[in-house]
N, C-alpha and C positions, 0 to 999 in steps of 0.2 A: 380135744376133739368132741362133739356134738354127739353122745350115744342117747338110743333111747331101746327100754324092751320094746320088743313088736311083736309078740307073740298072742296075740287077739285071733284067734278061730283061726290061728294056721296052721296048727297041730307042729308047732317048729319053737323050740328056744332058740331065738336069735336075736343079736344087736342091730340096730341098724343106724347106722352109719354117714355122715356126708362128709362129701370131699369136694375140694376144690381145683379147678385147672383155672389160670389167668387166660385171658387176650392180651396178646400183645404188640405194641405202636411201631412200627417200623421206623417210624418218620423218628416221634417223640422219645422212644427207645425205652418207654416204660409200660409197664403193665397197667391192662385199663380194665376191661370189663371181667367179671368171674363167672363162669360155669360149676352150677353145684351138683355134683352125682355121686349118686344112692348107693350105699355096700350096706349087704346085711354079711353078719359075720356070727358064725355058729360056734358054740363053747368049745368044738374042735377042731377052733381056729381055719377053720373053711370060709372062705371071701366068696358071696355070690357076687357079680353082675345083675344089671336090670334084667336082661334076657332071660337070667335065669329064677328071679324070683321075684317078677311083676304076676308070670302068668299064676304061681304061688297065692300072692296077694289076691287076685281076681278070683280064682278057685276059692278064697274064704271067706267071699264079702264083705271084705275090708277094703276093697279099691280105692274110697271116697274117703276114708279115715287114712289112705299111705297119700292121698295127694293135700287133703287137708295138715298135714304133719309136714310136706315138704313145704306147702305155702307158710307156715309155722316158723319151720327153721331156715327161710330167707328169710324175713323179715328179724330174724333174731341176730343168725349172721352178717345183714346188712346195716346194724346197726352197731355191731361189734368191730366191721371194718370202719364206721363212719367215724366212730370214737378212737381207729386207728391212724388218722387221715385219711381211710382210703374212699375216695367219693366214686368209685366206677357201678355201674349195676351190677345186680346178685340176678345169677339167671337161673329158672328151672325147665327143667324139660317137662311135658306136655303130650300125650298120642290124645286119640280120636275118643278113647272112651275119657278121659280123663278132662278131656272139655264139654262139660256139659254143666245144665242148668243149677246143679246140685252146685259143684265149683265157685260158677261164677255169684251164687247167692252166697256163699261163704264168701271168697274174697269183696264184695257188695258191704259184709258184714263187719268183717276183720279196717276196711277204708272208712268206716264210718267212725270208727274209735282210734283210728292214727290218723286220721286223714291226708295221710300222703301215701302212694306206692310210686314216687316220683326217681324212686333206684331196683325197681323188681322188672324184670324180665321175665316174658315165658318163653320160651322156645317151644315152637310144634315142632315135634317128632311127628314119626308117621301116623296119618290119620283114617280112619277107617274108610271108605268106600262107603259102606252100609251107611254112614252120616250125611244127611242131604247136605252139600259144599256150602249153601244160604245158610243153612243154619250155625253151620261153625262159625263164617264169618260174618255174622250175627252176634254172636259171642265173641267173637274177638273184638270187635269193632265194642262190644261195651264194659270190655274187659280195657281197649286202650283210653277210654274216658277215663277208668279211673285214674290215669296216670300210668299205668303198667306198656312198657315196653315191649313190643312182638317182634322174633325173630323168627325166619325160617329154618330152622334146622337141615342137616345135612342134605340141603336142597343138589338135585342131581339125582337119586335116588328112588326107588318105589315110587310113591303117589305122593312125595316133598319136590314136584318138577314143574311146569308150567301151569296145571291146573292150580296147585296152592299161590303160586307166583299171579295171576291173572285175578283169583275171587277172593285173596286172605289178605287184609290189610296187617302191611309190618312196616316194621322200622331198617331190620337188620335182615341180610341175607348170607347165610353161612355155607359157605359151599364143601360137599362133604370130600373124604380126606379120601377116598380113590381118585381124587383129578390128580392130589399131588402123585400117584403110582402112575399114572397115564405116561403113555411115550411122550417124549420132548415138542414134539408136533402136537399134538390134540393139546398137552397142558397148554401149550401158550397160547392157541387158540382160544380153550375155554376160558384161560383166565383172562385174558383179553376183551375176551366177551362179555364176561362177569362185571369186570373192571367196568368198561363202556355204558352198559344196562343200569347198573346201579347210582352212578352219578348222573344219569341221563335221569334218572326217579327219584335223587336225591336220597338216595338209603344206604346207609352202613353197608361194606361188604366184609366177610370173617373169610380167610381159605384155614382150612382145615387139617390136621395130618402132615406141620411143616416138620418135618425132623432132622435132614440134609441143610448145614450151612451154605451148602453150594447155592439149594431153590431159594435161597433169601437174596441172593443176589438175582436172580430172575426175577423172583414176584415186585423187589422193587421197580426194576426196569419198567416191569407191567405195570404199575402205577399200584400195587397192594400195599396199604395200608397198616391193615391188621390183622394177623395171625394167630393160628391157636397150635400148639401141638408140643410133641416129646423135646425137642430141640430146645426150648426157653422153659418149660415147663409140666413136668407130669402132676397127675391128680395128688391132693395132699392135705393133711386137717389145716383146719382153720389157722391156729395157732405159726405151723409151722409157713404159712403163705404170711403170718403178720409178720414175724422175723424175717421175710426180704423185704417190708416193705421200707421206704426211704425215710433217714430222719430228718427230722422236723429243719427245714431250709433247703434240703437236698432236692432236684429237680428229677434226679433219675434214678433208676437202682441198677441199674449196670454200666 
């Protein structure tokens, strides 16, 4: 597992942490892209969430040194799976403060001395309002020159819905995991919708929240893809996602 101390002006002994959740093919039946998310974990074995100890981070201005550390450990972890065969993207998550100019001069920096991020992914999370919409996607837009991949994150949500969909250049569009809780009616609407929109614009679709064998047989019917959720896979270190992956001539791992 990836630990590092993080206790820089947080007034907090804590670990922190990354983990892993795959994407995975319906069609191909193996896992493809990974999402990397954030655990600080304290000497008394207490596991935060982001929710709970981003707004932590921000309160000790350290904000730019937790996303410069997570830009850090993709590129460390993506090259850990690459030497594993695994060639899919390492994805991070991303809100409204955490894309800014500071950021994208570091990643600017970090591409100038690997010169590829042709397996990194950012996913936006929610982004602030307060942030003029041309300016993010200003930054996005020079964030995907370097090679980096944009995803919409749990689009359906807060302010991840038609506004980020219409002004944010992306690749990938993840749709967040209350469609799969929806009644049987709305889901197959939406994902219908989802489905149709995204190959009409030629972008990746993710549904999100799959954990019923049952909705796998629906979302295929709706033409989905690729999937993320409890069902194929929960969050997990590094190590223990290289032990599924498939050996060397195997096409699949399930």
């Amino acid at each position: 597992m990836n630990c590092t101390k993080f206790s820089k002006g947080a007034g907090h002994n804590t670990k922190l942490m990354m983990y892993l959740q795959p994407q995975f093919n319906l069609k191909e039946q193996k896992f493809t892209d990974v999402e990397l998310l954030v655990r600080f974990k304290r000497d008394n074995g207490e596991v935060l969430t982001p929710d709970r100890f981003l707004p932590m981070v921000r309160r000790s201005n350290i904000g730019q040194e937790f996303t410069n550390w997570t830009i850090n450990q993709a590129l460390e972890i993506s090259d850990k799976l690459c030497s594993a065969g695994f060639k899919g993207k390492v994805a991070i998550n991303m809100d409204g403060e955490q894309l800014n100019e500071q950021t994208l001069s570091y990643l600017q920096n970090r591409h100038s001395c690997l010169n590829t991020f042709k397996n990194i992914e950012i996913e936006v999370t929610e982004y602030l309002r307060t942030t003029p919409v041309n300016i993010t996607a200003n930054l996005l837009n020079q964030m995907q020159e370097l090679g980096i991949s944009i995803s919409i994150d749990d689009f359906g949500i807060g302010s991840n819905g038609l506004e980020a969909l219409l002004n944010f250049p992306f690749d990938k569009l993840k749709a967040d995991k209350s469609v799969m809780s929806a009644d049987s009616v709305k889901r197959e609407a939406i994902v219908k919708s989802l489905v149709g929109m995204t190959l009409a614009m030629n972008k990746s679709l993710v549904v999100e929240g799959v954990e019923n064998p049952d909705d796998v047989i629906d979302l295929e019917e709706w033409g989905v893809l690729n999937v993320q959720g409890f069902l194929y896979a929960k969050p997990m270190p590094l190590t223990q996602f290289i032990g599924l992956l498939p050996a060397p001539g195997r096409e699949k791992i399930v």
